[in-house]
C-alpha positions, 0 to 999 in steps of 0.5 A, a space after each residue: 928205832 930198835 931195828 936201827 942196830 945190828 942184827 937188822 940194821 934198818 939204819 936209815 929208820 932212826 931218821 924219821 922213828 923219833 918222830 912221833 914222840 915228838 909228835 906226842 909231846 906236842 899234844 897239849 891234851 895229853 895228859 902227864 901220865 899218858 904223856 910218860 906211858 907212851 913215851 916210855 913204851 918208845 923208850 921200852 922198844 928202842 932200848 930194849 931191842 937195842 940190848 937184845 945182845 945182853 941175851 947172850 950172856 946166856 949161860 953162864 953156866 961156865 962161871 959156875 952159875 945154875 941155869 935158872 941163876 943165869 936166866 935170871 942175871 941175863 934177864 935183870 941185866 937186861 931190864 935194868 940197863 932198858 929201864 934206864 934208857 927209858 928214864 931218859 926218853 921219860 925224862 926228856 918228854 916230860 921236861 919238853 913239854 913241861 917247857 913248853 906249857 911254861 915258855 910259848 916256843 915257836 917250831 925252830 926253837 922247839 926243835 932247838 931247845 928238844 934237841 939240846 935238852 935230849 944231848 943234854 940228857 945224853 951227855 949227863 947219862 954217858 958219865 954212867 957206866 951204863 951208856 950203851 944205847 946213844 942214838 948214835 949207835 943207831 948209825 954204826 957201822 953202815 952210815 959212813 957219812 954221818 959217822 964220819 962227822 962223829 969223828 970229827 965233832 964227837 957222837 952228840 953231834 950224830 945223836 943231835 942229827 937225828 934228834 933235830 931231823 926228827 924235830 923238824 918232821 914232827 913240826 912238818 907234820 904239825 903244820 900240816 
């Protein structure tokens, strides 16, 4: 999912690279603290190729900052803003599966609620100042076609796309 935004563009991979994620949160074996790992290492390569741009804040020596201080600004900003977004993947992997130990979901509703509850997280997250990395950005600027129904129905509806798309490959794969 971190080659979808520029530089590289693969756009048409967010179609399908959330689908082992929900894959795993359907694993009933799989432990809570594994569950959070991988859901994290998801998070980690989604957001932190996402922000791979926040490396060009270097130098800012022109601020007057050392280099060494500037290294340091660039590599916080950057770990932090990436943490963040894996808070949410970890968040949204935990709450799912959590749900669905509780409440038995068949494949529609699993793939309902996991959507909802995933722009639910996104849209408490995009009252922060730190909501660069939606799903959606995914998208932009080369897949008119969905960007046109963000114009139309706001950016959730693309981030719930490719969520629900994934939600039902997963589930493919699961009947399989």
């Amino acid at each position: 999912m971190g080659l979808t935004p520029a530089p590289v563009n693969a756009w048409p991979l967010a179609w399908v690279t959330l689908t082992p994620l929900w894959v795993i949160t359907q694993n009933s074996k799989l432990k809570t603290q594994n569950l959070i790992l991988l859901a994290g290492l998801w998070g980690l390569g989604y957001h932190g190729l996402a922000l791979s741009w926040i490396s060009y804040l270097h130098p800012l020596m022109w601020l007057g900052i050392p280099w060494a201080g500037s290294i340091a600004i660039t590599a916080f900003a950057w770990a932090f803003i990436t943490l963040w977004g894996m808070a949410l993947v970890m968040i949204w992997a935990v709450g799912l599966t959590t749900l669905q130990r509780w409440v038995p979901l068949t494949p529609g509703a699993r793939v309902l609620v996991g959507t909802a509850l995933w722009c639910g997280l996104e849209a408490l997250w995009g009252y922060g100042p730190l909501y660069w990395t939606s799903l959606s950005y995914t998208q932009s600027p080369y897949n008119l076609a969905i960007l046109h129904l963000g114009q139309l129905s706001g950016q959730l509806t693309v981030t719930a796309a490719i969520v629900a798309v994934n939600g039902l490959l997963a589930e493919t794969v699961r009947a399989v």
